[in-house]
C-alpha positions in Angstrom: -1.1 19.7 -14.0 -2.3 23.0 -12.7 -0.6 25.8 -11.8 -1.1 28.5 -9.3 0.6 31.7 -10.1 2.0 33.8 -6.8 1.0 37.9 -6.4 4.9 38.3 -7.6 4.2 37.0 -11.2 2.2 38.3 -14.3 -1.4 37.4 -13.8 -1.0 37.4 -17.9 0.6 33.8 -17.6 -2.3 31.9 -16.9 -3.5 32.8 -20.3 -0.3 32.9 -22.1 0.3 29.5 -20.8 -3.2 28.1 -21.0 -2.5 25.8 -24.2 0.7 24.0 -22.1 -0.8 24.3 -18.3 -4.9 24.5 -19.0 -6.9 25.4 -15.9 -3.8 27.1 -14.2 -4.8 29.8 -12.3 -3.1 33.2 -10.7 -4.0 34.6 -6.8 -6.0 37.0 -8.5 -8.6 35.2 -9.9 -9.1 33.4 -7.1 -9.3 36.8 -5.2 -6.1 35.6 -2.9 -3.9 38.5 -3.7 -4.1 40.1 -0.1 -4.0 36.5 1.6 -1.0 35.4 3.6 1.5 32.2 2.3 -0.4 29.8 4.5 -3.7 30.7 3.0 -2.5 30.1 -0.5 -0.6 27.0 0.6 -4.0 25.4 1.8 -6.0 26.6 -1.0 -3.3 24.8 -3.3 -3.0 21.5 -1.2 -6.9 21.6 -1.2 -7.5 22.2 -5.2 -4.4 19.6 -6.4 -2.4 23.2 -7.6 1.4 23.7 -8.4 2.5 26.8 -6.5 4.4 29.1 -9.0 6.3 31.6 -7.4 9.5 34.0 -7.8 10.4 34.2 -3.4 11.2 31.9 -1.3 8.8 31.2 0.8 7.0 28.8 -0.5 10.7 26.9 -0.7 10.6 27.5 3.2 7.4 26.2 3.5 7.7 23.1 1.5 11.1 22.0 3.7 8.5 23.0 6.9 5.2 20.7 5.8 6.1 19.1 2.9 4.1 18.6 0.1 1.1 18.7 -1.0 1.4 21.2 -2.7 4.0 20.9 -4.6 5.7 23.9 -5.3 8.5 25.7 -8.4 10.5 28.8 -7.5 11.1 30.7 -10.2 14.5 32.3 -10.6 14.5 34.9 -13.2 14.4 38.1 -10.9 12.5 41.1 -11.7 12.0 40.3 -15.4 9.7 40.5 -18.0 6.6 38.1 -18.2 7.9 37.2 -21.4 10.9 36.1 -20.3 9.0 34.2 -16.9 7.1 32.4 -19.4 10.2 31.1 -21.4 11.4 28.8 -18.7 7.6 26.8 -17.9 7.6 26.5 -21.9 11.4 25.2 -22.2 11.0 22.9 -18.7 7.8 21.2 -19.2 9.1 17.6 -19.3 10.7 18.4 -15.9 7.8 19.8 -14.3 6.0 16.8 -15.7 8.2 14.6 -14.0 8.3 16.1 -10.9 4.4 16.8 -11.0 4.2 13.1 -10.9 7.5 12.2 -8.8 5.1 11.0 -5.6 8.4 12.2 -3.2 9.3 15.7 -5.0 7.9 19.0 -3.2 9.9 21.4 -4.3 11.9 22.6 -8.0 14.1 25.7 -8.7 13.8 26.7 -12.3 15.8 29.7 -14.2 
């Protein structure tokens, strides 16, 4: 599973989550940090990547279009990356499940 980290996170947490979530990537290195949601939501369903994001509006767009991609909202507020990091580490089995769950387009995480 690859990940696609959203303008609002650390671009720090592809690398400090490279040994769980290899080949994730952030909008940055993919030069997608002044694009619009729909952009990155195409470039996602296009490159088979889990948006990771801390608004809702990839929650809004999931109910709107469905999936792919599949998409986590992060609820941790304006906090540390350490602490955004903690809940991909402690929830992997879940986001393995629903990574694979062919129905599931959308999970909250805090």
């Amino acid at each position: 599973m690859r990940l696609l980290f959203d303008q609002n996170l650390s671009f720090k947490l592809a690398r400090l989550l490279a040994d769980e979530y290899p080949e994730s990537v952030h909008v940055r290195d993919l030069r997608l940090v002044e694009a619009d949601d729909l952009t990155i939501w195409r470039y996602a369903a296009e490159h088979d990547l889990v948006i990771v994001s801390k608004d809702s509006d990839f929650h809004q767009m999931s109910l709107l279009y469905g999936h792919p991609p599949k998409t986590v909202w992060l609820r941790v507020g304006n906090a540390p990356t350490s602490t955004t990091v903690a809940p991909l580490r402690e929830h992997r089995a879940t986001l393995r499940r629903f990574h694979e769950d062919s129905d599931a387009a959308f999970l909250a995480l805090a």
